[in-house]
VMD Tcl script that draws the C-alpha trace (Angstrom):
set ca {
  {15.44 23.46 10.49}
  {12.54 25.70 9.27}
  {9.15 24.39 10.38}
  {5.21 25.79 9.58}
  {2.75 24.55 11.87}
  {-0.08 22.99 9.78}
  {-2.59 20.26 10.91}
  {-2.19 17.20 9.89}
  {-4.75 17.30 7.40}
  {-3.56 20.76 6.10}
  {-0.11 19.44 5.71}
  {-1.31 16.13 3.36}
  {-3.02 18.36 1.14}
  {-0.16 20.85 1.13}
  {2.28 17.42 -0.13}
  {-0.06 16.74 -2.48}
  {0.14 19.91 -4.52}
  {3.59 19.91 -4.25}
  {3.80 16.45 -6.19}
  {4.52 16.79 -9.94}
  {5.34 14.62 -12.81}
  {7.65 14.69 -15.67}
  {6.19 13.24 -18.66}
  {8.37 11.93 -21.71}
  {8.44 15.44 -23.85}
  {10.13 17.11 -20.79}
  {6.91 18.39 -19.63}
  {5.97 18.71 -16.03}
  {2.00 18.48 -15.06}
  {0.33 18.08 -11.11}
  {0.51 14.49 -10.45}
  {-2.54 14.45 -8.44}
  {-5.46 15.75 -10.99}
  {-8.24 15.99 -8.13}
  {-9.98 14.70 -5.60}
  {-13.33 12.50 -5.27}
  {-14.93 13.40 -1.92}
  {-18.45 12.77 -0.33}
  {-17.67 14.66 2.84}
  {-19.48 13.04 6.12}
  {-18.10 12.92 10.25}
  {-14.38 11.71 9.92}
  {-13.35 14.24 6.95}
  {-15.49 17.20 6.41}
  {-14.22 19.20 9.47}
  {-10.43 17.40 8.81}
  {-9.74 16.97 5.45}
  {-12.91 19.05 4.16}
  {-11.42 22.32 5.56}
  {-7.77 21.68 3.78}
  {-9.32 21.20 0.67}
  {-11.46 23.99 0.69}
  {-7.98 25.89 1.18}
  {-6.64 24.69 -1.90}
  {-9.27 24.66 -4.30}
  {-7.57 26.33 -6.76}
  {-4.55 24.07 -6.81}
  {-6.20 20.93 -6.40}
  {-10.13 20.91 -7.54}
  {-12.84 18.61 -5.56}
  {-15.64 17.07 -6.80}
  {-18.27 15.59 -5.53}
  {-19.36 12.06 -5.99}
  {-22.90 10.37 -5.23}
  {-21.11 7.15 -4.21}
  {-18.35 6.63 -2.73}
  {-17.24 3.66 -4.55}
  {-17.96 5.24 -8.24}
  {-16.14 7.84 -7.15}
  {-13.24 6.02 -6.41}
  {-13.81 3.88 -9.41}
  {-13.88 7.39 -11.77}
  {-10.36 8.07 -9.82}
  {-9.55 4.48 -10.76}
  {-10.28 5.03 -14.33}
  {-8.30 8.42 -14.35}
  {-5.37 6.80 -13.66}
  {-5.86 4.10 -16.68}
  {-6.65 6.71 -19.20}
  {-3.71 8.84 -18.74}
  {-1.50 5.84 -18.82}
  {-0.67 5.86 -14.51}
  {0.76 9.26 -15.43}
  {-1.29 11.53 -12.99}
  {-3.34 9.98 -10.30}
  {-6.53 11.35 -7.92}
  {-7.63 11.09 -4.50}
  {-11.06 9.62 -3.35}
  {-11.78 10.43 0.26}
  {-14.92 9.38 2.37}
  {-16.01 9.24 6.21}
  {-15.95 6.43 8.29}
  {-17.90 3.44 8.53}
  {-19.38 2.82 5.42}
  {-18.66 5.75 3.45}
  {-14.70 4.45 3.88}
  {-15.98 0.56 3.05}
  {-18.02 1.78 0.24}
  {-14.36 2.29 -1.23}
  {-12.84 -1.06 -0.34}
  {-14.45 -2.59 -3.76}
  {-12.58 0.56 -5.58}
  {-9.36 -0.26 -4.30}
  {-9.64 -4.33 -4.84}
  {-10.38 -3.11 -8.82}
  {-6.96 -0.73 -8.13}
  {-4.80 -3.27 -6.69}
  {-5.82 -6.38 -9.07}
  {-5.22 -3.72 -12.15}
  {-2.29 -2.20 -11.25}
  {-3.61 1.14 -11.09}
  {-2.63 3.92 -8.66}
  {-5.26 6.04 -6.68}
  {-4.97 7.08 -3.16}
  {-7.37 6.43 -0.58}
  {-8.18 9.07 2.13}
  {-10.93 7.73 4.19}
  {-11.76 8.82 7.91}
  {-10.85 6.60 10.51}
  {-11.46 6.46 14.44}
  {-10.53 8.49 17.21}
  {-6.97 8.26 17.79}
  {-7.21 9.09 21.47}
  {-10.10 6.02 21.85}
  {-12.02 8.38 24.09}
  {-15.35 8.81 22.10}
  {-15.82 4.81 22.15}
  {-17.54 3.69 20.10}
  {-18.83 6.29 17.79}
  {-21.24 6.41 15.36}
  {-20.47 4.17 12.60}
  {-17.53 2.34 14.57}
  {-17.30 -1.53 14.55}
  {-15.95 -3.08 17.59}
  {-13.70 -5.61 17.41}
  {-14.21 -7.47 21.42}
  {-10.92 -9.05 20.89}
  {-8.67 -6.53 19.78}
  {-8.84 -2.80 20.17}
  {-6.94 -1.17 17.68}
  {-9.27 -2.53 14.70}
  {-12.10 -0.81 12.92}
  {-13.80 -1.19 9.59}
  {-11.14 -0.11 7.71}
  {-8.21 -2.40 7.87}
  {-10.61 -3.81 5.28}
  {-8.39 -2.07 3.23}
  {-5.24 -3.62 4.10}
  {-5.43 -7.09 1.89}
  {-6.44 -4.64 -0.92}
  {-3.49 -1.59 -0.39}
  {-0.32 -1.53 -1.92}
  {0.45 0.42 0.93}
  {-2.04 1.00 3.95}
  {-1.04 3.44 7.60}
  {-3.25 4.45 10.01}
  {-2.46 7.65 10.53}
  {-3.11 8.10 14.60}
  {0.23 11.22 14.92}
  {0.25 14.38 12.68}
  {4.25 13.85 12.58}
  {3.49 10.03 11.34}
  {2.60 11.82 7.87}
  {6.81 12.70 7.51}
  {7.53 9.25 6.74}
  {4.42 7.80 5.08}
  {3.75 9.92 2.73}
  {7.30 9.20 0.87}
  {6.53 5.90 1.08}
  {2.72 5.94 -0.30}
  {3.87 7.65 -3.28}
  {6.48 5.44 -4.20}
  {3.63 2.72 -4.06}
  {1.81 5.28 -6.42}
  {4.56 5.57 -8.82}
  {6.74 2.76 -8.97}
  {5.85 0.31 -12.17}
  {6.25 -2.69 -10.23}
  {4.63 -1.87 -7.30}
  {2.00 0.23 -8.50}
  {-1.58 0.09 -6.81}
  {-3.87 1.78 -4.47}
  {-2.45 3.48 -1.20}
  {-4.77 3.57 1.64}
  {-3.82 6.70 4.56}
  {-6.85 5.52 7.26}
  {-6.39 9.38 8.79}
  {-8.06 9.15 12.43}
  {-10.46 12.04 12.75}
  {-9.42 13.49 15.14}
  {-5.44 13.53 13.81}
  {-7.14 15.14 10.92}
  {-7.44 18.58 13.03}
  {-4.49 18.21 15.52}
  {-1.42 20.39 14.62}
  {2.63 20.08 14.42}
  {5.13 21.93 13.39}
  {6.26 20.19 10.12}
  {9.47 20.55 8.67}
  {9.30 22.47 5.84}
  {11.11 20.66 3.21}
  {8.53 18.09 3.25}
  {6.39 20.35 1.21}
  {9.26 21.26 -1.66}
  {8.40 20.64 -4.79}
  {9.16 16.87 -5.79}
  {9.28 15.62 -9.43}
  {8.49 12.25 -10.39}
  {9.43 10.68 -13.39}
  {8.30 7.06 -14.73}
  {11.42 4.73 -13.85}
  {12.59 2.30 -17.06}
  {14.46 -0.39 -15.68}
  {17.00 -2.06 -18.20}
  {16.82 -5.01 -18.62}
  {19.69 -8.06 -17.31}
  {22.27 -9.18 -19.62}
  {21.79 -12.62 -19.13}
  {17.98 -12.79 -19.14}
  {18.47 -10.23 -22.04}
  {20.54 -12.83 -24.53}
  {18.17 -15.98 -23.13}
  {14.94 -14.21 -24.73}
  {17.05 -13.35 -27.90}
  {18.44 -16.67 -28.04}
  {14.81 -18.00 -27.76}
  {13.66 -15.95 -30.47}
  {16.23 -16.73 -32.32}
  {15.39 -20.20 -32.86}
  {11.93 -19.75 -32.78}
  {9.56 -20.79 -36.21}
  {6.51 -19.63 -34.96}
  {6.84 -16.74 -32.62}
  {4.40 -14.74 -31.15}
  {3.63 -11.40 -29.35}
  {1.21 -10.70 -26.15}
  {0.63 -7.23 -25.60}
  {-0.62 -6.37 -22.56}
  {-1.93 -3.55 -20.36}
  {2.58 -3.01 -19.28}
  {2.56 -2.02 -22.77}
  {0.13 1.15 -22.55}
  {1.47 1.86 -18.98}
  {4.94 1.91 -20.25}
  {3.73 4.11 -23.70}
  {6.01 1.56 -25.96}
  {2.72 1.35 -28.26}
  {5.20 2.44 -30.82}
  {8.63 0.25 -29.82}
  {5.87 -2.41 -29.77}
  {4.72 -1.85 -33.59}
  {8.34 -1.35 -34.39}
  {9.38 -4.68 -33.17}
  {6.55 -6.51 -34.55}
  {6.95 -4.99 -38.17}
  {11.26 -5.79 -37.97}
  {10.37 -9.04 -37.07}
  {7.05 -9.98 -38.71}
  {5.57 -11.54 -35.84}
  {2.22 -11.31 -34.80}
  {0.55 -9.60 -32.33}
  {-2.33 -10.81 -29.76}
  {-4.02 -8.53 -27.70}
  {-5.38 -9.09 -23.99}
  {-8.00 -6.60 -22.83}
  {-5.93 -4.76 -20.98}
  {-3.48 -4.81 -24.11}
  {-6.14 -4.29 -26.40}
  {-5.54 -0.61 -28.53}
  {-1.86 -0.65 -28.44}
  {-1.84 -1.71 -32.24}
  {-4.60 -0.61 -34.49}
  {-7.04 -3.06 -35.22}
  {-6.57 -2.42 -39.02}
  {-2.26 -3.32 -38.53}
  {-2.10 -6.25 -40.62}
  {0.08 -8.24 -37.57}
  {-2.58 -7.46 -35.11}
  {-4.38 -11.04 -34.72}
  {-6.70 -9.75 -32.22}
  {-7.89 -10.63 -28.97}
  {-6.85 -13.74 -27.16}
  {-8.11 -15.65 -24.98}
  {-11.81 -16.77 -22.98}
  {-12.76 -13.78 -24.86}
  {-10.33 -14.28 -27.89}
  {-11.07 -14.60 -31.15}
  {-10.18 -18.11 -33.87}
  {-7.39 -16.26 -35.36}
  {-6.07 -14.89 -31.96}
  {-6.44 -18.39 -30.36}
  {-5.02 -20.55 -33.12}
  {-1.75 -18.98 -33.27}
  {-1.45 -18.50 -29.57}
  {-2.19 -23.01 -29.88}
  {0.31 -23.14 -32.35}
  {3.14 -21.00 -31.39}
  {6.56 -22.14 -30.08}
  {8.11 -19.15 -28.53}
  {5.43 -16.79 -26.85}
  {6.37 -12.86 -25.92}
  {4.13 -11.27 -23.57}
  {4.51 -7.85 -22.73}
  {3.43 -6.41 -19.62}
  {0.80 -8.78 -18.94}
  {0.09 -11.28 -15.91}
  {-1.60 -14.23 -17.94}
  {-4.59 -14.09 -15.70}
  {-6.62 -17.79 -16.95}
  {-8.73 -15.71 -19.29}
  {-5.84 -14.65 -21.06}
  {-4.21 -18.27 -20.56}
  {-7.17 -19.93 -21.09}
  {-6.59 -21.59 -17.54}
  {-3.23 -22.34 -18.32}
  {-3.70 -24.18 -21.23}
  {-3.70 -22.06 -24.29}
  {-0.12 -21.80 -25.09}
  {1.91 -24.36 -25.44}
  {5.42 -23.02 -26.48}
  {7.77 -21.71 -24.19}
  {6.59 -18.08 -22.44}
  {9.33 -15.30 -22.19}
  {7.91 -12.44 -19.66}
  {8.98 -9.41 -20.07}
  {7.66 -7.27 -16.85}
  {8.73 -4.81 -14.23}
  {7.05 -7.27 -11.87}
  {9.01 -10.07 -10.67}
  {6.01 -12.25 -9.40}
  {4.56 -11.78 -13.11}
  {8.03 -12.65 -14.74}
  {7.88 -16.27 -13.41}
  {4.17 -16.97 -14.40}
  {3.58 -20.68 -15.87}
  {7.22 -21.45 -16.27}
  {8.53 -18.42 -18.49}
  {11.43 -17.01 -18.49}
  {11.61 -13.69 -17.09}
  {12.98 -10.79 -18.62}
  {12.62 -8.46 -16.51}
  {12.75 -4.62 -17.63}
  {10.10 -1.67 -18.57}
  {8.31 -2.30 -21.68}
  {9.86 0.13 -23.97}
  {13.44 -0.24 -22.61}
  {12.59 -4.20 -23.30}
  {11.68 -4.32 -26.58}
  {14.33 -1.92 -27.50}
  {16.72 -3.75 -26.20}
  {15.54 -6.44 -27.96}
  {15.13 -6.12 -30.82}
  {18.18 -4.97 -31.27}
  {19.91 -8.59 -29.91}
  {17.56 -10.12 -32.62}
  {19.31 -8.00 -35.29}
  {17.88 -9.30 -38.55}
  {15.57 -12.44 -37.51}
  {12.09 -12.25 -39.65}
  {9.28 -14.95 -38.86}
  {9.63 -18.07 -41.24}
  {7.68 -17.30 -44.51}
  {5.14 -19.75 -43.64}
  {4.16 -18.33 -40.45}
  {3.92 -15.21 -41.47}
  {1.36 -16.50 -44.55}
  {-0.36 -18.35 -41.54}
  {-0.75 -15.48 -39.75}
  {-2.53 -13.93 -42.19}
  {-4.81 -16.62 -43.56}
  {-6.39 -16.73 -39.69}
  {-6.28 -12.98 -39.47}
  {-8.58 -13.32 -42.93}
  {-10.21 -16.17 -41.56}
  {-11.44 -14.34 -38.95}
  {-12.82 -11.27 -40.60}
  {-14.69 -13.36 -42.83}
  {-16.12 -14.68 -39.46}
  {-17.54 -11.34 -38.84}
  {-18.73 -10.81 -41.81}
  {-21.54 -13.67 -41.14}
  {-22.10 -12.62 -37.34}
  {-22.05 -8.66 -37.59}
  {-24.34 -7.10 -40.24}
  {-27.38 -6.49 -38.80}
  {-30.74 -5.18 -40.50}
  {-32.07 -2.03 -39.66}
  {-35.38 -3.16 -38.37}
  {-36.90 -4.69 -35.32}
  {-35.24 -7.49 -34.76}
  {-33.88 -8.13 -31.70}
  {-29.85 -7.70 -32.40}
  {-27.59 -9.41 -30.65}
  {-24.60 -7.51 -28.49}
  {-21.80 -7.88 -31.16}
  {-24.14 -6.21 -33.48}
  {-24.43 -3.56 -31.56}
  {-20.91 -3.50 -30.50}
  {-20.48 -3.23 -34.28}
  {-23.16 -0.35 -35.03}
  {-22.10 1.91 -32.33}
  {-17.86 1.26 -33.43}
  {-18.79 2.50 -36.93}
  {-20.76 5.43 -35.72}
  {-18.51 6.54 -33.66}
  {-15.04 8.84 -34.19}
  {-12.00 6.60 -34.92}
  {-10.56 8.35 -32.26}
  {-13.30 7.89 -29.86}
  {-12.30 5.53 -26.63}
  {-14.62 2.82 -25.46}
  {-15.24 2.32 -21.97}
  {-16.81 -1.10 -20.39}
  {-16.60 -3.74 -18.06}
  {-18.90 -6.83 -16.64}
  {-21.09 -9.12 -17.97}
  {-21.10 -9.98 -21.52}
  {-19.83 -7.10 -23.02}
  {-16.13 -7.71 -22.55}
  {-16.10 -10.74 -24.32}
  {-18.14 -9.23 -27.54}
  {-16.35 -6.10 -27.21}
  {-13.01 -8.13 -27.63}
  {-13.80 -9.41 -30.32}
  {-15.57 -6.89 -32.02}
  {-14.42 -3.49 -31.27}
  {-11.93 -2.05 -33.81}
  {-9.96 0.67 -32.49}
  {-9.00 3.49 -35.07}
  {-6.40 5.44 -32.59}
  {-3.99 4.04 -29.90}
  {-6.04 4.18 -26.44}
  {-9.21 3.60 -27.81}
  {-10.61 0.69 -25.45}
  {-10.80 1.04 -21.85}
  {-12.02 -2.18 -20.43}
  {-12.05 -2.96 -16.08}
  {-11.38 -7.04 -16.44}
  {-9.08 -7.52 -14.23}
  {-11.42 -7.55 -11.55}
  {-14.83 -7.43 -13.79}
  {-16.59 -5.12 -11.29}
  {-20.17 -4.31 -12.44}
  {-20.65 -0.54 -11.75}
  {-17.58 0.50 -12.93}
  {-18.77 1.47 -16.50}
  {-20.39 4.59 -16.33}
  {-18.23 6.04 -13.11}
  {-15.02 4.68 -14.93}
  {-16.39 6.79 -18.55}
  {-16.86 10.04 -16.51}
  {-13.00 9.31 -15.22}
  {-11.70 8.67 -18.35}
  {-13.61 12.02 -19.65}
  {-11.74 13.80 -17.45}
  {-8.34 12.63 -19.11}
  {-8.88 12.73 -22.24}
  {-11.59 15.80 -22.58}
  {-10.31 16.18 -26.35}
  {-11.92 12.68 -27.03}
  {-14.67 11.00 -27.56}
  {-15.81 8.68 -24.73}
  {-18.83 6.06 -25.14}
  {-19.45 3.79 -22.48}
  {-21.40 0.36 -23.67}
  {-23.04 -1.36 -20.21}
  {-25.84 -3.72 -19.42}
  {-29.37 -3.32 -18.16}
  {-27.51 -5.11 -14.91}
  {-24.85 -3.12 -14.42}
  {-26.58 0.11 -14.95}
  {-28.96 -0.96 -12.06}
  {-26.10 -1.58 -9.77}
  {-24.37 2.45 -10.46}
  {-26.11 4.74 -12.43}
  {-25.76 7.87 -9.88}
  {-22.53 9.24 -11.84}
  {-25.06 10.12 -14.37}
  {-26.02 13.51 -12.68}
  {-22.40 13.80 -11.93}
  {-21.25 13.77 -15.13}
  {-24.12 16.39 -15.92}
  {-23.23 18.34 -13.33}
  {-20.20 18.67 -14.70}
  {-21.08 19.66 -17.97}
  {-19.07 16.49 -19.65}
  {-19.87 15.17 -23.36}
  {-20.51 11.44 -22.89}
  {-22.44 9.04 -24.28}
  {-24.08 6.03 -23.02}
  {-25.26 3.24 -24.27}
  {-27.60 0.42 -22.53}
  {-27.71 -3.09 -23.37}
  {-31.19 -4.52 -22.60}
  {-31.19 -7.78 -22.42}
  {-33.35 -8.16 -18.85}
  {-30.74 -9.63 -16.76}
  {-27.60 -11.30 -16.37}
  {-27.67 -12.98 -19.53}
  {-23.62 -13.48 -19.75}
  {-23.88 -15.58 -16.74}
  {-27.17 -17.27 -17.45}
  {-25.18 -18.98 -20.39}
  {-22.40 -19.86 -18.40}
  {-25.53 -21.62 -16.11}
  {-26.79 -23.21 -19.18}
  {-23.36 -24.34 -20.49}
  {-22.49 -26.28 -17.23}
  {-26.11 -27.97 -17.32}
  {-27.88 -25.85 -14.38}
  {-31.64 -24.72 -15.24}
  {-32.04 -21.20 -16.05}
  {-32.54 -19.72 -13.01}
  {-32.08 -16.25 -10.51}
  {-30.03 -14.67 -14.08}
  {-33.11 -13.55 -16.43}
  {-36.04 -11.86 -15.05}
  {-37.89 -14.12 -16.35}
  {-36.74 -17.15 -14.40}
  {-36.45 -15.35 -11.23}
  {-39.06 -15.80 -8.50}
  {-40.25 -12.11 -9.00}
  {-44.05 -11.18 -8.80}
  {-43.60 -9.65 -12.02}
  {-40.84 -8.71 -14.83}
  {-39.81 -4.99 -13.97}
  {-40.26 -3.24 -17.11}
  {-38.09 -0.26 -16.36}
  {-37.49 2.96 -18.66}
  {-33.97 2.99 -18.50}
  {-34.32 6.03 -20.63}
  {-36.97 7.81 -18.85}
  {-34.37 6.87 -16.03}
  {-31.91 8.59 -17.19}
  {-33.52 11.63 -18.33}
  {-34.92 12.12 -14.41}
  {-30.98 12.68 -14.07}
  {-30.42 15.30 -16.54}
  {-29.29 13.45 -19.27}
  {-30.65 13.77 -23.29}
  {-32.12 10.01 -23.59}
  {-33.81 7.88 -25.92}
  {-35.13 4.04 -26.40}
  {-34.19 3.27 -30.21}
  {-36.30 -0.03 -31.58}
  {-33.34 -1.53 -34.19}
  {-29.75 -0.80 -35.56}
  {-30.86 1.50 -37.75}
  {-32.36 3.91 -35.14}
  {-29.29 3.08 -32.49}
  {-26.56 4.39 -35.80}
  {-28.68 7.44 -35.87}
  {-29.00 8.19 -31.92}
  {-25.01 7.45 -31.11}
  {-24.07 9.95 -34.17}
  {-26.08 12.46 -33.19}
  {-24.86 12.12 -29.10}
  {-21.51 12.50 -30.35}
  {-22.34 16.49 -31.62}
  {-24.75 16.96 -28.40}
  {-22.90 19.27 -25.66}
  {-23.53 16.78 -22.63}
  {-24.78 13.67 -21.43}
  {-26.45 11.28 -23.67}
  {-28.38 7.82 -23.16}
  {-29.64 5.68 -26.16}
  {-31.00 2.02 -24.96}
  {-31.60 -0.46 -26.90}
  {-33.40 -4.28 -26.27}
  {-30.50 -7.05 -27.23}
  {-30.99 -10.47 -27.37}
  {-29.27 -12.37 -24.28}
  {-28.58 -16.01 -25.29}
  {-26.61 -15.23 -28.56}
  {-22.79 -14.79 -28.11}
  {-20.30 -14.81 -30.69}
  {-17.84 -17.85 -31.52}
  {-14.07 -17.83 -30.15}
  {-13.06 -18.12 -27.04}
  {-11.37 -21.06 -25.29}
  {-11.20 -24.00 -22.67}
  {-11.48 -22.34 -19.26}
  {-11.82 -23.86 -15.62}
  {-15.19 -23.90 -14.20}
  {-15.91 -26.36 -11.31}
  {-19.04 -28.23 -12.50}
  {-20.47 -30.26 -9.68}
  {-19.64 -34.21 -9.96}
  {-23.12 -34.87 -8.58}
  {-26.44 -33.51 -9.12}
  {-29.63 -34.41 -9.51}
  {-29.82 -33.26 -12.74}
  {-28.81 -35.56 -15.83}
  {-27.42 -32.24 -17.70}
  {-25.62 -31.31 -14.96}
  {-23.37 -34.76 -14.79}
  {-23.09 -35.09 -18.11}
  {-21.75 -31.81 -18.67}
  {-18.90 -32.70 -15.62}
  {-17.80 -35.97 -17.90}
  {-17.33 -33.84 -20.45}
  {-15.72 -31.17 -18.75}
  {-13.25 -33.72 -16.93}
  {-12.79 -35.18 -19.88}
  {-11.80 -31.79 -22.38}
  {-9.60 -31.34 -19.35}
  {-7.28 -34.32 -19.00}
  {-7.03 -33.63 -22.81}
  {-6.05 -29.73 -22.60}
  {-4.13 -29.76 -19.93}
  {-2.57 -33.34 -20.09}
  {-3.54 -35.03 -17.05}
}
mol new
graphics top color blue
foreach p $ca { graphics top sphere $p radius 0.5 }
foreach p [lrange $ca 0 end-1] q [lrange $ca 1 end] { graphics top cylinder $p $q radius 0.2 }
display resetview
């Protein structure tokens, strides 16, 4: 057996390169894109030197924060649709646990990005070192088994030869649709530098392709039969159905069969807003014409989704029988479906095909689009907003920004109450044209996860929308994506706090209180520039008083060469109708009148929703 004596650390790197995909047109690309890396003790001298090596092959760049920049890897992976992934690597101690939020928003997505941070001494002499916790009980523990609850697959790496064996094994976690999610390698630092004499077929060149499982005969006729006999059926597209790219089979089945289509946020952007079957967002964050059929139909279809209780409305939003289709057993079986279990596109195919001729009833389909119509007259009323000083709400400027935008630009959020009006509201004009993080709703991910998603789609236009609160908790990636000369735009919600959780506060009868600034127990409000801010960073930036000004400002950052930042003052106690029942514990006693009222009537909207 040939052999070539690499440290460990060298010999990662060189599997890396050597990983390649096949995408769908026969194509092959790298499979790893990059790598995030704030070097510190525990990589630099390790995994730092490798790198450097290969910087040609494999490019680094560096982060300001370790979690953004594991978040931008996160969003990488979303944008190009899990078909190339990148590497975030830190130091120990809190450099490595900086990452653990990262790879929670990985592994609750379903989204691939491996983990590299420094670990330990493998040989225990240097004990402790900097940066180390101790566990007194147990000895082989340190900060970063953190990890391990939050890995699809974790190894501490202690042996250069251990790498033989686990690094098959994390990229299957990387890869495979059903078990897709972040892989944690906790590399010791000193393993990082110790050498071995690898077998050299471990570094051949591998080719992955995305696997489409087929789906079971039996399951197979049980969803057709279903459909079959179904008067009012309806699709769920979920985030399976971008991973899988069957935004097409999708379309295709819902046109042959004239059923509608609901989208989840994850979903959202597989059909074009405009597709007269597209019923729009369902849901906490749905929409009346979304919701209504979701009520009202008997056989439900959801694709690639895993009904988390905003979609489900806390398991009480659809009431007809559930058919799963999902490469995820543990999804398929979600509030008593029926699984079908089988890639997306391979699914509906399939399908479709055991259907044959059904259509929707007649009526349903005229249903369909009285709510659909319904709906847009809703907008109508909530959306236009004058071009003066009034303070606009979010939809309106969820609205202003979507029509001054490209229709092929993408739309990047996540926290707070921009999801919600965003769902609703945004209107995507090309396939892939909303990126949303709400799986895990992790504040800071917006303008980290718009740099990532720059990065995969260059030929695009990206606009990240994010609140006054979020940018406060990661703004950093700013000078990042200057200082790498991306095209981006920003824009920042000011509504002076946490105004989507303030109403959630309100709505379950608690005073307003720690959410605005202005019921905080603060000396003083902060006025901050946000756009002063975010000029200090490098960026082109501007505070715009109305709509009218904000129109002008996001057109004209879509033709400026680089960073731009337009902020605007919203008003944070309007949010737009929709939405659903969904479970929030309201305390039973209180001191409060609102407060106990507000629990009867939650108890009671319960027993009726869900039956009890």
């Amino acid at each position: 057996m040939q052999t070539v004596r690499l440290t460990a650390a060298q010999a990662l790197v060189r599997y890396l390169v050597n990983q390649h995909i096949e995408l769908d047109d026969g194509s092959e690309l790298p499979l790893f894109a990059g790598v995030w890396a704030i070097f510190g003790h525990g990589n630099v001298a390790g995994i730092g030197e490798a790198l450097y090596q290969v910087k040609d092959q494999l490019p680094t760049y560096r982060g300001h924060n370790e979690q953004s920049m594991a978040l931008a890897a996160i969003a990488y992976a979303k944008a190009r649709q899990r078909q190339q992934i990148m590497v975030a690597t830190s130091s120990i101690g809190p450099g490595a646990t900086n990452m653990v939020t990262a790879a929670a928003v990985a592994h609750v997505n379903r989204l691939p990005v491996l983990l590299l941070p420094g670990d330990v001494f493998a040989s225990g002499q240097p004990d402790p070192v900097l940066q180390q916790t101790e566990d007194f009980a147990d000895g082989s523990v340190s900060a970063n088994d953190t990890f391990r609850p939050v890995s699809r697959y974790f190894q501490r790496i202690t042996r250069p030869e251990q790498l033989i064996q686990a690094l098959p094994k994390a990229m299957v976690a990387l890869t495979d649709p059903a078990l897709c999610g972040p892989v944690t390698l906790s590399v010791c630092q000193d393993t990082q530098a110790m050498a071995f004499d690898f077998p050299e077929h471990l570094f051949a060149k591998r080719v992955w392709r995305l696997r489409r499982q087929g789906p079971d005969q039996f399951e197979l006729q049980q969803a057709a039969q279903l459909l079959l006999q179904a008067k009012r059926p309806l699709l769920v597209a979920g985030g399976g159905v971008r991973y899988s790219l069957a935004e097409e089979q999708l379309r295709h089945f819902a046109e042959r069969h004239h059923i509608p289509v609901v989208e989840t946020q994850a979903g959202k952007s597989s059909l074009l807003a405009s597709h007269p079957l597209n019923a729009g967002a369902v849901g906490v964050t749905g929409v009346s014409s979304g919701n209504t059929l979701a009520v009202e139909a008997d056989v439900i279809l959801a694709v690639g989704t895993r009904l988390q209780d905003f979609i489900s409305g806390s398991n009480t939003l659809f009431k007809g029988q559930i058919i799963q289709l999902n490469v995820q057993p543990m999804d398929a079986v979600k509030y008593r479906a029926k699984s079908l279990m089988a890639d997306a596109r391979v699914g509906l195919q399939a399908l479709s095909d055991e259907l044959h001729g059904y259509a929707s009833p007649n009526a349903w389909q005229e249903r369909t689009t009285t709510q659909i119509a319904a709906w847009a007259e809703t907008c109508e009323t909530i959306l236009p907003a004058a071009d003066d000083h009034t303070i606009p709400s979010d939809a309106q400027v969820v609205a202003a920004v979507n029509g001054s935008v490209a229709d092929h630009a993408i739309v990047v959020a996540a926290a707070g109450s921009l999801p919600a009006e965003l769902h609703k509201h945004w209107r995507a004009g090309a396939v892939g044209g909303y990126h949303l993080e709400y799986g895990y709703s992790c504040m800071g991910y917006e303008i980290c996860g718009g740099m990532g998603v720059k990065l995969a789609c260059p030929e695009r236009e990206v606009v990240v929308m994010v609140g006054d609160g979020s940018y406060m908790m990661m703004n950093s990636d700013i000078a990042s994506a200057v200082s790498l000369g991306l095209q981006l735009t920003i824009v920042v919600l000011d509504n002076r706090g946490f105004s989507c959780i303030n109403r959630l506060q309100m709505a379950t009868g608690g005073a307003n209180f720690n959410n605005l600034l202005e019921h905080t127990y603060n000396k003083g409000l902060a006025n901050i520039d946000f756009a002063s801010h975010a000029r200090a960073m490098g960026a082109d930036a501007h505070h715009v008083a109305n709509i009218g000004e904000l129109k002008q400002a996001v057109a004209a950052a879509s033709k400026h060469d680089g960073v731009s930042v337009v902020v605007i003052d919203t008003d944070p106690l309007h949010a737009s109708p929709g939405g659903c029942y969904w479970e929030v514990e309201v305390p039973s006693v209180s001191a409060r009148e609102e407060v106990v009222t507000q629990h009867q009537e939650w108890m009671a909207r319960r027993k009726q929703e869900r039956g009890y």
